[in-house]
C-alpha positions as a printed Julia matrix, in Angstrom:
72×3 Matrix{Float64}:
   0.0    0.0    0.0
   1.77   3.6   -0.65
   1.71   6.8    1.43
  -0.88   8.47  -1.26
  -3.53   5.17  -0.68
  -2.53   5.3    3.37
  -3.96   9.29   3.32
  -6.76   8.82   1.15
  -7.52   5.88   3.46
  -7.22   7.75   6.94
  -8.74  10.94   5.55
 -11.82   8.7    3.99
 -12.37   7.29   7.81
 -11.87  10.47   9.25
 -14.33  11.97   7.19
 -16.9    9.17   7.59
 -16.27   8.91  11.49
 -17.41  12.79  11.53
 -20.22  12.12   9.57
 -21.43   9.08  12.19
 -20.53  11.73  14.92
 -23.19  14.25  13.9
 -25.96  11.53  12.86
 -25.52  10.44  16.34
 -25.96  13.99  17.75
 -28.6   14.69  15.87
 -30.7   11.29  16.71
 -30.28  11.99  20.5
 -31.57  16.03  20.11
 -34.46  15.21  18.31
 -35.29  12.3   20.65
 -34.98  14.89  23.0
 -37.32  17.52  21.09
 -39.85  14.32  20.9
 -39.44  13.6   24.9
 -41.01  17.23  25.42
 -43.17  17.09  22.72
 -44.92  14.18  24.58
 -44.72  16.16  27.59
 -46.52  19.21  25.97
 -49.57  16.96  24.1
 -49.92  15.64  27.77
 -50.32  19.18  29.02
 -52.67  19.98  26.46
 -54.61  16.65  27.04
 -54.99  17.82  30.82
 -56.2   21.35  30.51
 -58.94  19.9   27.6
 -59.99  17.7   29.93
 -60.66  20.72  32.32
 -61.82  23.03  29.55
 -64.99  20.21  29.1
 -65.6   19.81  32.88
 -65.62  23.88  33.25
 -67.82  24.15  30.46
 -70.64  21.37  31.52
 -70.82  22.92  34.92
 -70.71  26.71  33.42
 -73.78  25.72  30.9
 -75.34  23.19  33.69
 -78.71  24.75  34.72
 -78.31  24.59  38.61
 -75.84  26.75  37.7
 -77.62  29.22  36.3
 -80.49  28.84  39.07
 -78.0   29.31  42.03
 -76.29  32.33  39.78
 -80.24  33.8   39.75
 -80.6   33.46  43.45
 -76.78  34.59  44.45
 -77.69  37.75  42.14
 -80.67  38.33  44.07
């Protein structure tokens, strides 16, 4: 093997280890991203939840009846 075939060698692995380097970087940030993505549809999940359960007792009618007699 010569010196010109030894440098294209090291610089080819080199060059590929870099590449490797920065797929791996970039699979672990956007598992990341997707962690608190989870975390953020879970939020949203809960405060739906209590968005429905506000609004049934808001437009429930003993609500309205006890809002009447609180007003008077």
């Amino acid at each position: 093997m010569s010196v010109f075939q030894m440098v294209v060698m090291i610089v080819a692995i080199v060059f590929f280890a870099g590449i490797v380097k920065e797929y791996l970087k970039f699979k672990s940030r956007s598992s990341e991203k997707l962690s608190g993505l989870e975390d953020r549809i879970d939020q949203i999940e809960n405060l739906e939840e209590r968005v429905r359960i506000l609004e049934s007792i808001v437009t429930d009618k003993q609500y309205d009846l006890k809002k009447e007699i609180g007003g008077l």
